[in-house]
N, C-alpha and C positions, 0 to 999 in steps of 0.2 A: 635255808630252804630254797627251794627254786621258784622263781618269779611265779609260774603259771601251777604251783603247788600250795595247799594249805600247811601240810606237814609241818615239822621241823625236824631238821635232821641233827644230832651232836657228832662235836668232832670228835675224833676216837683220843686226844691226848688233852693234860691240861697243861696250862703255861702260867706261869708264873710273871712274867714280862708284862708289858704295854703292850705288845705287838704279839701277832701269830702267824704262822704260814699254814696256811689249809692246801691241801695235798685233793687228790684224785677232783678237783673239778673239770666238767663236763667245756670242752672252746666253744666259745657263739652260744652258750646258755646263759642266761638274767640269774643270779641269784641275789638274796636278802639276807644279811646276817644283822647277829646279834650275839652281846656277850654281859655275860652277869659274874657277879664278884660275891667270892666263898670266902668263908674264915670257921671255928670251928665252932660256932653257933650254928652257921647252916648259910643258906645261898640266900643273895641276895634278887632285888629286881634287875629285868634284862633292859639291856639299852640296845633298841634297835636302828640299822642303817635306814633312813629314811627314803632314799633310791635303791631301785634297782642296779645292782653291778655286770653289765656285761664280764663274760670272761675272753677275753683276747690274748695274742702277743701285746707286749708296748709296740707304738707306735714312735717312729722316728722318720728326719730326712732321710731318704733315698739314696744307697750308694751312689756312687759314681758310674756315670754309662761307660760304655766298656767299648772296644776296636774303634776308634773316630779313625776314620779312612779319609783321605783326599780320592775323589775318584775322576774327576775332571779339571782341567786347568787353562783357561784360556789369556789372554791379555786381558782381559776383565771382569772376567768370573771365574770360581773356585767352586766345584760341588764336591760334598763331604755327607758323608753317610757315617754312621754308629748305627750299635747293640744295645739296650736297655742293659739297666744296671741291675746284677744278678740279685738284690735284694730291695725291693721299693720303698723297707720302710714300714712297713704293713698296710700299706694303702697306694689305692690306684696313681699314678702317672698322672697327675692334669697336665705337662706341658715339660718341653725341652726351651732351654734356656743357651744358647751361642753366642760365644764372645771373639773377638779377636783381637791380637797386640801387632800393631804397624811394627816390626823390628828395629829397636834405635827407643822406643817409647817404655814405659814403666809398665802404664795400666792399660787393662783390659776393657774393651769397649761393648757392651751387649748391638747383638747383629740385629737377633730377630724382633721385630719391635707387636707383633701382634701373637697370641696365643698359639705354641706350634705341639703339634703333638705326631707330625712326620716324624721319621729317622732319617730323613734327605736333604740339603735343603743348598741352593744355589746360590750366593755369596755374589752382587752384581755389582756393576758399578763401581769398580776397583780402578784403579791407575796403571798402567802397561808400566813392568819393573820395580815394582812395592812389593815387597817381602811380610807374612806375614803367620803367626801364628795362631791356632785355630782349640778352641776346646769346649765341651760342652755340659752342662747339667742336666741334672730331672729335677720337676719340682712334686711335690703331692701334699696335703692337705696341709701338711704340719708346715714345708716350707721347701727350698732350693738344697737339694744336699749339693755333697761335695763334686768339682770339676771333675770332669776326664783329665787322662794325661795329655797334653798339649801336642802336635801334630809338628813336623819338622816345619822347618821356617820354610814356607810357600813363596816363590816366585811366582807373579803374574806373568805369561809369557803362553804364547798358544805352543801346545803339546804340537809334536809334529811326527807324524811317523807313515812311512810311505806305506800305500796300498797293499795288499796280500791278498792273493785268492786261491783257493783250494776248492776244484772241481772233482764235481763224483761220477763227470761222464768223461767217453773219451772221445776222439778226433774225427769218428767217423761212428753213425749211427742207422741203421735201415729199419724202416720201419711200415708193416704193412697198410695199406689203405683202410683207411676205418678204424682203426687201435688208435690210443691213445698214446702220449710223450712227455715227458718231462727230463728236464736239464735242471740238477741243482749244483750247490753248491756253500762255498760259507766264503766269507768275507772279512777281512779287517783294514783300519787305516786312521791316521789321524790329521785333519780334523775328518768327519766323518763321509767315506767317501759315496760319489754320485754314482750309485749303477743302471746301466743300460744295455739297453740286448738290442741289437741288430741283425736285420737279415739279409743278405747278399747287399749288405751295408745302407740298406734302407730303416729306418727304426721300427723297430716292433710295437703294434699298440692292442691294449685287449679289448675282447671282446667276448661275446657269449660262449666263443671257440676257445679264446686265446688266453689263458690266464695266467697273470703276471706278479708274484706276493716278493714283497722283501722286505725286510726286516731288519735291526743292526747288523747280524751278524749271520746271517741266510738268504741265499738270492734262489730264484725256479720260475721258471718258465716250463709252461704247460699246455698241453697242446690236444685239443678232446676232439675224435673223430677225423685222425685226421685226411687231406689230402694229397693230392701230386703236388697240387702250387706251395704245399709246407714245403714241399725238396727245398734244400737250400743251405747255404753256408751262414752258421748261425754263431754270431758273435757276443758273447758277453764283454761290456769295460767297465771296470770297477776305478773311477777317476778320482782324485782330491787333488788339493793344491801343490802336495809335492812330489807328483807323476800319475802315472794309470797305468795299470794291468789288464792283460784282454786275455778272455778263453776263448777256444775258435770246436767246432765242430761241425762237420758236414752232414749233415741230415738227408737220409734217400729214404723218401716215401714211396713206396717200391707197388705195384699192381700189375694186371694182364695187360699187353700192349693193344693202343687203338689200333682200328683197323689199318691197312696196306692202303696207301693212296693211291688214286685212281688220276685217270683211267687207266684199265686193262690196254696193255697195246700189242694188238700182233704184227708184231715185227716180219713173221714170216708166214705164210697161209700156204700149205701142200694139201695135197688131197687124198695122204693118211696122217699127216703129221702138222704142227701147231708150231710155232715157237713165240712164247709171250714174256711179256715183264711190264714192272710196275716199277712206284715206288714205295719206299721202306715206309713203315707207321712215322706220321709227325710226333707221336709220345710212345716210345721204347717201353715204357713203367717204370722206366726207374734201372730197369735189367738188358742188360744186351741181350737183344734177339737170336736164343736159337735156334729157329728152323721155321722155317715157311711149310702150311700143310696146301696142296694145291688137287684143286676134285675140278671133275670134268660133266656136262649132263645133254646129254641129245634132248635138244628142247621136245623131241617128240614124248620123254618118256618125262619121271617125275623124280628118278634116280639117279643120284651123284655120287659117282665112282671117282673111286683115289686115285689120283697120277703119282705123286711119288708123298712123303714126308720126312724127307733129308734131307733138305738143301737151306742150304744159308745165302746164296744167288738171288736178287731178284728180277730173272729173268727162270725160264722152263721152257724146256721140251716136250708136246703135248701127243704123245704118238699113237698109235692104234685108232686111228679113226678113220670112219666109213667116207669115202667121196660123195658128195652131193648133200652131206648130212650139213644138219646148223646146231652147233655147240656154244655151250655158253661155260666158263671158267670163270671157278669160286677159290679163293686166294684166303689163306687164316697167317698169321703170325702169331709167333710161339715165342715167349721166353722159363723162368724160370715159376713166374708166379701164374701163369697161365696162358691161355690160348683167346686172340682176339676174335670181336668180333670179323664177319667175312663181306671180301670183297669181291663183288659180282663183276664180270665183264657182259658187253652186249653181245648178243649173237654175230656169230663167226659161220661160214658155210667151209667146208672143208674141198677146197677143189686149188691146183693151179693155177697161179695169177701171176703172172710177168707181164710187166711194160715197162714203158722208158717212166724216170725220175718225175715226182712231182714238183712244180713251180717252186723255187724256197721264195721264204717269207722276202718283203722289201728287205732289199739292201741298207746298209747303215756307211755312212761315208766319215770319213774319218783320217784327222793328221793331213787338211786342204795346204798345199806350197800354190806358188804362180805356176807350178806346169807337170804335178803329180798330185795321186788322192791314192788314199788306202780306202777300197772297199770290202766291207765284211760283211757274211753271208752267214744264215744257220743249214746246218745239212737239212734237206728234203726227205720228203720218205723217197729209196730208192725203187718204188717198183717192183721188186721182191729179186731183184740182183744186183750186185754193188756199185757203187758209182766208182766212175772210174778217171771222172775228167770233168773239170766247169768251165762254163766259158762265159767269159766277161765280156760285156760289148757298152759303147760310149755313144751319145750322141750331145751336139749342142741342144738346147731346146726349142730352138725355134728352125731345127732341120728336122727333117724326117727320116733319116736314116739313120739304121744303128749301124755302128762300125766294132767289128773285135779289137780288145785292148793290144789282145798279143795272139799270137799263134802260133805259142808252146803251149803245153798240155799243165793245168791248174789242180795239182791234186797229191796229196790229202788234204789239204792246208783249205780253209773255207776265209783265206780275205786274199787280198792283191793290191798291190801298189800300180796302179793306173800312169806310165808315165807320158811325155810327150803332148801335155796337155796346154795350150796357148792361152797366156797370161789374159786375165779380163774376162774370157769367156764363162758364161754358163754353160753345165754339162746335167746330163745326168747320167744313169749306169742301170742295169740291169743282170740279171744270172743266171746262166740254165745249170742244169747237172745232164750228165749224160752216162750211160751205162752199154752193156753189150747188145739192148734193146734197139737204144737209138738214144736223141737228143729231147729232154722234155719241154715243156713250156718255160717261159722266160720268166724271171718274178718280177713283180710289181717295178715301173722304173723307182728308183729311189729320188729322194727329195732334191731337186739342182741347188746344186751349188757353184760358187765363182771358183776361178783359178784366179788363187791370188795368195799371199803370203800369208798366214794367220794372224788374226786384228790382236793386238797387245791394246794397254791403257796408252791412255796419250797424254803427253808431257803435259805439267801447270799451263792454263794461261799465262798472257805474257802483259806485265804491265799494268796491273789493276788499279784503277785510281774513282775518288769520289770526285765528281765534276758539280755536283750542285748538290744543292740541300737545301730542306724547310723544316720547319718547326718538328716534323713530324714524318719524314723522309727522307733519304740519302739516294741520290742517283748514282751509280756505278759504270763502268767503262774500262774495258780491258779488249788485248787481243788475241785473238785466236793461237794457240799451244803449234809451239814449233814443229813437233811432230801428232798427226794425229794417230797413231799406231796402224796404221793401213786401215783404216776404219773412218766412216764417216761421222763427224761430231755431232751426233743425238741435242746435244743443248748443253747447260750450263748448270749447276746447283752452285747457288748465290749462300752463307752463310754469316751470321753476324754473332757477338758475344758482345755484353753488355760491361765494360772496363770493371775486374775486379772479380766477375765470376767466372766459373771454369767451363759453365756447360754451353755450348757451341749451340744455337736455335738454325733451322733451315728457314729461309725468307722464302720458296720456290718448296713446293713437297717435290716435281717431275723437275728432271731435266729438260723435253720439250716443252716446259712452259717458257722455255726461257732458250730460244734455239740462236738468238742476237747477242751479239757481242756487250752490250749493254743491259743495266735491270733499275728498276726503280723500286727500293724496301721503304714498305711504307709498315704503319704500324709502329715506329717507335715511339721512343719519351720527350718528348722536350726537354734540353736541359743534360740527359744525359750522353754519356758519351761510348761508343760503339766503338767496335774491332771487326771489320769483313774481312770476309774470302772466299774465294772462285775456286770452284774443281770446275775440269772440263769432263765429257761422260762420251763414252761411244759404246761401242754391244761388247767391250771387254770389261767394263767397269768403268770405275769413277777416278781419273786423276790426284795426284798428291796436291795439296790447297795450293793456291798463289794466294798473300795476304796484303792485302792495301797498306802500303808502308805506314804509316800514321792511323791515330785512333778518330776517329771523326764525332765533333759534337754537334749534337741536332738543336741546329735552330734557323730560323731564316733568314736566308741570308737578302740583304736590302738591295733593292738594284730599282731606282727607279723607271716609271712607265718610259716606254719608246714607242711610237706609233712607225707602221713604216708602211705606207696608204700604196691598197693595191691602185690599175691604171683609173680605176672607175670613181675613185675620191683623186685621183691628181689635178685634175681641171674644172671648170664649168661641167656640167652635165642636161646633156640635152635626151628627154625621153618620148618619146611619143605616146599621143593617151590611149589606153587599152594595154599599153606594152607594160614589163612588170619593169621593178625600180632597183636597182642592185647596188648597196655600197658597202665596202668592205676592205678590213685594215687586219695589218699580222701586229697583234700584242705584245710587248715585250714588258719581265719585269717581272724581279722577285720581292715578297710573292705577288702571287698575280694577281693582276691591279682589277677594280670594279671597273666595269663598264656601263658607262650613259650617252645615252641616245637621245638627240633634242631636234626639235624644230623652231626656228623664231624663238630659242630659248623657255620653248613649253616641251611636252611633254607630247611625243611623236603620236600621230594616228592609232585608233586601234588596230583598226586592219594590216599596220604594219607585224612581218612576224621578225623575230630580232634574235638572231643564235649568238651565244657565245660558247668559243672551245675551250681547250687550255693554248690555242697558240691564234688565237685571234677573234674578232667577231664578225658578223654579216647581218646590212638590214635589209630586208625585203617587199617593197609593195609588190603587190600582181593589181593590173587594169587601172594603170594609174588613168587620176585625173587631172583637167586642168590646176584643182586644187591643193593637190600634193603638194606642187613646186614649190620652191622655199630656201633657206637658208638650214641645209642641216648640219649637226654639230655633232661630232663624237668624242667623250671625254673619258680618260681611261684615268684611275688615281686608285695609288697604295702607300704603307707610311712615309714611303723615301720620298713621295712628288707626286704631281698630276700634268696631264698635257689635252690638250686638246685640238681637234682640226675641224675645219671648215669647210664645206663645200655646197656651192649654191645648184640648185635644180631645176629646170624648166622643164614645163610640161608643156609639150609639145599640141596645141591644139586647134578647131575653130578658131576666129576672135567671136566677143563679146556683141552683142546687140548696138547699133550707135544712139548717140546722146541727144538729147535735145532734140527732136524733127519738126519744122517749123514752116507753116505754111505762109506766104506772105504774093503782096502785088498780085489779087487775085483778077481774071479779068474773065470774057465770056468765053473765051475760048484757050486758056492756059491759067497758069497760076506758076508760083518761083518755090522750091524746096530747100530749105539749109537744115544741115544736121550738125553733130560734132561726131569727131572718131570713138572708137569704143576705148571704155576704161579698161578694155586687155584686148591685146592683139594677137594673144592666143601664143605669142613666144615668134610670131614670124612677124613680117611686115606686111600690112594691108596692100593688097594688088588688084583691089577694084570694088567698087561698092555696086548693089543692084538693087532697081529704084522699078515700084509695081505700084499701079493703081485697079480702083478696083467699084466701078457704078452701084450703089448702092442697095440699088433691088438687082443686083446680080453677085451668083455667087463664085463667078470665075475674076482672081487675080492675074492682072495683062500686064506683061514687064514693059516700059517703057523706057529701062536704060539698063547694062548688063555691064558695062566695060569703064563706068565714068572713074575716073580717080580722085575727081575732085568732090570735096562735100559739100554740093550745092547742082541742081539740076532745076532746069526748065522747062514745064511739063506743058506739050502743048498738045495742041488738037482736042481740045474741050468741047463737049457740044454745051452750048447756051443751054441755061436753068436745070441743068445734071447737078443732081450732087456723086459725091467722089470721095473715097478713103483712099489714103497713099501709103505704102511704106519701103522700110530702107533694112537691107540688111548687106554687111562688112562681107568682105571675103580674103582669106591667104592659101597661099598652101597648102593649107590642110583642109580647107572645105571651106562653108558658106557658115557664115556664123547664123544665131537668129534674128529675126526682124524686130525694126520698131515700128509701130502704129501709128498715124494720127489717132487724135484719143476721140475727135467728132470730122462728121465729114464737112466738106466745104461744096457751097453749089455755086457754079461756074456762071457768072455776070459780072458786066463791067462795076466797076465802084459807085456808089451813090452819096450824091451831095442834099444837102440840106436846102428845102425850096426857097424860090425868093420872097420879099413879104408881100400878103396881101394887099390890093390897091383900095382906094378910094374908101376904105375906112368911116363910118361916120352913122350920126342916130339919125333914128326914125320918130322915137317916142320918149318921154321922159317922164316918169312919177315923181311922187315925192320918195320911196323906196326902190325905183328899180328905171333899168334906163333899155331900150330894146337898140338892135344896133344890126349894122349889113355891111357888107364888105364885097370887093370881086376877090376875082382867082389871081393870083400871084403871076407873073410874066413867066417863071422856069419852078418846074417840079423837082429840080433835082437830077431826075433818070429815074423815077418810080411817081407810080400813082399817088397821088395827097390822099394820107386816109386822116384827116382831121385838123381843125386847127384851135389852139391854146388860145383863150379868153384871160386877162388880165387886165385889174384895175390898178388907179394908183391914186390915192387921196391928195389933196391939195395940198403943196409943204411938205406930202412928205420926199423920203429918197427910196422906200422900196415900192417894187411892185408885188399886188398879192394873185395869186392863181384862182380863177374862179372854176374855170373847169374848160373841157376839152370837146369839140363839139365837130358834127360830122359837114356840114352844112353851110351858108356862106350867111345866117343870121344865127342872134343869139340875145336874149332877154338877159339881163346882169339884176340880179335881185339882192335884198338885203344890205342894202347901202342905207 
């Protein structure tokens, strides 16, 4: 019965056997059997299958997969594709199974190491020149059936096969403005080749416009809306590594031509007739132009009447018009895709117009020798009848006449070779045209130039050599190029290379930075070592190098300090004060030395200002003073040495105040003065001292000696009991120094002595405590009035006397005894 049946169904035969085949069941339906056992009693009970039986085919391994192809081969991979196997077994495919045999080996080694269920698969990682054979399985529930047939022995080795292309356009293509383009084609090659499309050999790139698809084995280039700028020679290269193939096609994107270019010119003006031209359209369309349509309109009216629409000329005959009228001429170009927009000309009056030639433009001078010049001119308009004849004329520039080159007749031909011209000079040139009118204005002079032979480059410098160097610089020194091309040497370009590299550096960007024979390149390395050279330069160009024979390495070279004292440190130096102080020495010494500046071995004024260059130093007081003068020292020191010079300074001034002023032997009517010389004489020698006094309630100082040399005066004509202040001041050559003072004044009397003693001494009265006592007056006062006299006792036995006191009087009581 069937699974989803209660039924039971009998089989239509009986069998005698173990075993029965049952006929007509249902594929992919569940049934249940059962069978019971007869004899000829009668049937016995049924024994039933206790599962459901699906009915199916049997189930087995999976033939063999079927076509294994090699389909790529390179030096280290192999791709191989198959066909499933025409019978699976009765169950799905879970997975392909790839093996491969190294040639020379037994067994077969499985490839694929994860679950593949592709029919492709790429084989990596191979050895360049390994041989090998390739086969594959299916596997499906039950298990791996049987291999594919094995694939010929594989060499690793990259396929090679040159490029192929096969185009579907051909050589030449037009195409209208605004349609659309495409260029295809196909392709082959091994290994796979690179294609690229170019256009007038620039590459092509896409865009919203421009579209570009390729594939293995189809290449197109596409081209939407297109324009004039697609015109172009458009190249396909289909390239690999062993050659390339190119397809070439000219693409005309073809349209109506632009307008006629302007301006309208008339050539000829009559007074029924025109004659004009132009020029052709800048863009043709793609089409040669044919035919220009040309209309005419009396500005009076609004109507544009046809003059011809035949001609291929651009030039026209504008005839049938009125005298005195003003015409304006509309100009079209024609090719095949259409008719341009139109070209206006300005109003034209329609009348007779003849005169002589217009001005030509400046002359152009040209192919200058020492003593000829080609001048060339552009023709003029002639006036409206032909020229017939030019005439050249020359002047120096700084004359004022012109003179004619020649006075033969110049024509057709619009240039002239000017001969006769005097080496050195400047000229310049001018040009008329002249017709059956007459002669017209002369053009513009042209630019002067020299007679002189044309400036060429000018030979190498001669002699290039490195004359010094520092750590970090190369000085340079060459001379001037044997020939300078008849041209004056502009300057120099100085170059250097660094030993080892190829690229040449400029030390100098101009030539006139560098107009002397000599250069200083700084900026290098210390340590490394360099390669220069000199080009000379004039207005022809730049000289072939002159290279410093040797490579030069940067470093300092040692040279100890040298002083070499300008005349102002040679000797003593003598300055006058106010005057400025100047000394100064030229430095020598690589590299260059420090410089120090001293006084008395300190450390110079500040007011001194103190320059140092690279080729020496300078020190400077302004207003000196006496106190400047000194011992000054200049010491110059770098690592080879140091030196130093000397040189002493006087400052030129006053002297000093004198020393010590001392008044002595005073009397009533003079007194004696001694001084000392001053502690500075100012740099000169004293040449006279001046001695003033001066009454004490007065405030006028009286010289009473102007010329003395010696220091010591005697000062007289004193008036009795004057006091008096005196002083002294030094003088040299340079002026009067300052004075010294008495520090108090002195009043003018004879000397005074000590009085003689009092006489007759003796008592009057006598206590037991006190004794009274009288005396006379002394025989001599001295030279001054007695203002008192000294009481003194003295005890019996002893040796001193004691002071009692000082009394005005010629008595005195002595108390306290």
């Amino acid at each position: 019965r069937e699974s989803d049946h209660r039924a039971w169904t009998p089989v239509t035969y009986t069998v005698t056997r173990q075993n029965a085949t049952i006929q007509g069941l249902i594929q992919g339906k569940a049934y249940f059997f059962r069978i019971a056992a007869e004899n000829i009693i009668g049937m016995g009970p049924f024994t039933e299958t206790t599962k459901e039986i699906l009915i199916r085919d049997p189930i087995t391994v999976p033939d063999r997969p079927e076509d294994l192809e090699v389909k790529a081969v390179t030096k280290n991979s192999v791709t191989l594709t198959w066909n499933p196997p025409k019978y699976n077994g009765g169950s799905d495919i879970t997975m392909y199974v790839l093996e491969s045999r190294l040639i020379g080996k037994d067994k077969f080694h499985k490839v694929t190491k994860e679950k593949m269920l592709d029919r492709k698969f790429t084989v990596e990682g191979l050895k360049e020149g390994d041989t090998y054979e390739y086969r594959v399985s299916a596997c499906n529930i039950v298990g791996q059936g049987k291999p594919s047939f094995c694939t010929k022995p594989i060499t690793c080795k990259d396929e090679i096969a040159p490029p192929t292309i096969d185009l579907d356009f051909r050589d030449k293509l037009i195409v209208r403005v605004g349609e659309a383009f495409s260029l295809t084609g196909r392709y082959s090659g091994k290994p796979a080749p690179k294609v690229t499309w170019l256009k007038d050999d620039v590459v092509v790139k896409g865009d919203d416009r421009i579209k570009i698809q390729t594939t293995p084995t189809t290449l197109c280039l596409g081209v939407l809306k297109s324009v004039r700028e697609d015109t172009g020679k458009y190249c396909v290269t289909v390239e690999n590594s062993t050659g390339s193939r190119k397809g070439f096609c000219q693409v005309n994107v073809v349209d109506r031509p632009s307008p006629p270019v302007g301006p309208v010119i008339f050539d000829e003006v009559f007074k029924d007739h025109m004659v004009v031209s132009w020029k052709p359209p800048l863009d043709d369309g793609g089409s040669e132009i044919t035919n220009y349509i040309i209309e005419k309109k009396d500005t009076h009216k609004d109507l544009w009447m046809p003059v011809t629409s035949a001609t291929v000329k651009t030039t026209c005959k504008v005839p049938k018009l009125l005298e005195g009228r003003e015409y304006q001429i509309r100009i079209y170009a024609e090719n095949l895709y259409g008719i341009s927009d139109p070209l206006i000309s300005g109003e034209m009056k329609a009348k007779d117009r003849f005169r002589v030639p217009d001005a030509p433009e400046q002359p152009i001078i040209k192919d200058v020798t020492k003593d000829s010049a080609v001048v060339v001119w552009n023709k003029p308009y002639d006036g409206g009848k032909p020229i017939t004849n030019y005439i050249v004329e020359k002047k120096e520039t700084m004359a004022t006449r012109w003179v004619k080159a020649t006075k033969d007749p110049i024509f057709p031909g619009t240039k002239f070779k000017v001969p006769d011209l005097l080496e050195g000079c400047e000229y310049e040139f001018r040009v008329s045209a002249e017709n059956e009118i007459g002669v017209g204005d002369p053009s513009p002079p042209s630019k002067p130039i020299f007679a002189r032979d044309p400036i060429t480059k000018p030979s190498p410098p001669v002699n290039p050599e490195a004359v010094d160097k520092t750590k970090n610089s190369v000085d340079l020194s060459w001379k001037p190029p044997r020939h300078d091309g008849n041209g004056k040497i502009i300057g120099y370009l100085v170059e250097y290379q660094k030993v080892g590299d190829e690229e040449w550096k400029q030390a100098n960007l101009t030539a006139d930075s560098c107009p002397e024979t000599n250069y200083k390149v700084t900026g290098l390395t210390e340590g490394l070592t360099y390669k220069f050279r000199v080009k000379a330069v004039n207005a022809a160009g730049e000289s072939d190098p002159a290279h410093v024979p040797d490579p030069v390495e940067v470093k300092d070279r040692l040279e100890p300090p040298e002083l070499i004292l300008d005349a102002n440190m040679a000797r003593e130096q003598h300055v006058k004060a106010g005057d400025t102080l100047r000394l100064s020495a030229v430095i020598k010494g690589v590299p260059f030395p420090k410089v120090t500046w001293k006084k008395e071995d300190h450390e110079v004024s500040p007011k001194a200002d103190i320059e140092v260059t690279g080729v020496g130093s300078k020190l400077e007081i302004r207003n000196t003073v006496h106190e400047d003068g000194g011992m000054y020292s200049l010491t110059v020191e770098n690592p080879a040495g140091s030196k130093t010079v000397s040189v002493k300074v006087v400052v030129l001034d006053k002297p000093g105040p004198p020393r010590n002023l001392n008044v002595s032997d005073i009397r009533s009517d003079s007194c004696y003065l001694t001084w000392m010389e001053p502690e500075d004489d100012g740099g000169s020698v004293i040449t006279n001292y001046v001695v003033e006094r001066k009454d004490v309630a007065s405030a006028q100082w009286v010289a009473i000696s102007s010329s003395s040399k010696k220091r010591s005066h005697m000062a007289k004509y004193l008036m009795e009991g004057t006091q008096y202040l005196f002083r002294v001041a030094a003088e040299n050559q340079y002026g009067r120094g300052p004075y010294v003072e008495t520090l108090k004044p002195i009043k003018a009397i004879d000397p005074l002595h000590p009085p003689g003693p009092p006489k007759n001494l003796h008592h009057v009265d006598v206590d037991k405590t006190e004794v009274s006592l009288v005396w006379n007056r002394p025989d001599r006062d001295g030279g001054a009035e007695i203002t008192g006299y000294l009481v003194e006792y003295q005890e019996d036995g002893a040796d001193e006397w004691t002071k009692f006191q000082t009394v005005p009087m010629l008595d005195c009581v002595v108390t306290g005894l």
